[in-house]
N, C-alpha and C positions, 0 to 999 in steps of 0.2 A: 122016326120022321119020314116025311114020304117027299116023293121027287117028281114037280113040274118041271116038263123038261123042251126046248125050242130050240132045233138043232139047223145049222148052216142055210140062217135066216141070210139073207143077201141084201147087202146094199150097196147103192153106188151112191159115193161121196167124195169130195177133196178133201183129201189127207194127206201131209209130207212137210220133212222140216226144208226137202230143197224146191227152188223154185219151179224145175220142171214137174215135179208133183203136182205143183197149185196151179196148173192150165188144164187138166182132164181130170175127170171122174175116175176112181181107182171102187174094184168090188173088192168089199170086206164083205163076212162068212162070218158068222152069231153062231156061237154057240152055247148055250142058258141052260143053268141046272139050277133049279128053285127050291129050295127045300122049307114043305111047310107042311100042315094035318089038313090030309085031304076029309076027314072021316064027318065032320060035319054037311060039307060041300056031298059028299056022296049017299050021307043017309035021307039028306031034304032033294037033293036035285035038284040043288039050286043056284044059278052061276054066280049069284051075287056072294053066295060062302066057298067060292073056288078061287084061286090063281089064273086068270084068264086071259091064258098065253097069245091069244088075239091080240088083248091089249097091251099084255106087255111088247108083242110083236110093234105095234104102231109107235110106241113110245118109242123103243129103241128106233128106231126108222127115224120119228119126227127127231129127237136129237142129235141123232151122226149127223143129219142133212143140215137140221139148221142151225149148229153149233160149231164151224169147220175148227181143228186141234191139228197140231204137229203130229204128235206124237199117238200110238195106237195106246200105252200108257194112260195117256190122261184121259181118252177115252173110253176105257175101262173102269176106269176109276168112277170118274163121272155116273156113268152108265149103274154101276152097282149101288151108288149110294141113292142115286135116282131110285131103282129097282127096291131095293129095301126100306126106303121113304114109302112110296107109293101105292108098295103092294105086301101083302099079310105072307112074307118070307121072315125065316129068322136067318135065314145063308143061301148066299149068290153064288156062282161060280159063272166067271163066263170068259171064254175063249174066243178072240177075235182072229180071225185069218187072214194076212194079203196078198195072193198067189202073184200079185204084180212089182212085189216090193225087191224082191232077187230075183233077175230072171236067171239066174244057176239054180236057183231054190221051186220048188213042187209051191210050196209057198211057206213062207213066215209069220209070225203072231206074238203075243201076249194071252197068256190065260192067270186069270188069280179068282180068290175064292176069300171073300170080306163073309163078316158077320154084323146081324143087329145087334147095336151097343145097347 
């Protein structure tokens, strides 16, 4: 299996289960491992038989923004079944980052790795 991969994609969103969280934008950090057969996509040269990390790039963007969640949890979740609905993956893995979330912390996250049922 081969690996589409969109690394500390950035977005500013509201996220947080307290309420100073839900007055300013906090940046989350995308981190997307795709795993699908690129070998059609590479012998035609053709985007439409590719993974096209573009668009997964927007998608994830248009949902963090206009889906606001507590937790970075359900946003992950969300996000992979989205991911594997919508695009020719059979396994997600994606790591979210929030450097704002501990300021003791470098930053904090959730990462998980679902598969197509």
């Amino acid at each position: 299996m081969d690996k589409v991969y969109i690394s500390q994609l950035h977005v500013e969103t509201i996220i947080g289960v307290y309420d100073f969280e839900k007055e300013s934008k906090q940046s989350l950090y995308f981190d997307i491992e795709m795993l699908t057969d690129i070998s059609a996509a590479a012998q035609s040269d053709d985007i439409s038989l590719a993974v096209d990390y573009a668009k997964v790039s927007e998608r994830v963007i248009a949902h963090t923004i206009s889906k606001p969640v507590e937790l970075l949890e359900t946003l992950v979740e969300q996000l992979a079944a989205i991911i594997l609905a919508e695009f020719n993956v059979v396994q997600v893995s994606i790591c979210v980052s929030n450097p704002a979330a501990v300021p003791a912390a470098k930053t904090v996250g959730v990462e998980i790795t679902r598969k197509k049922k």
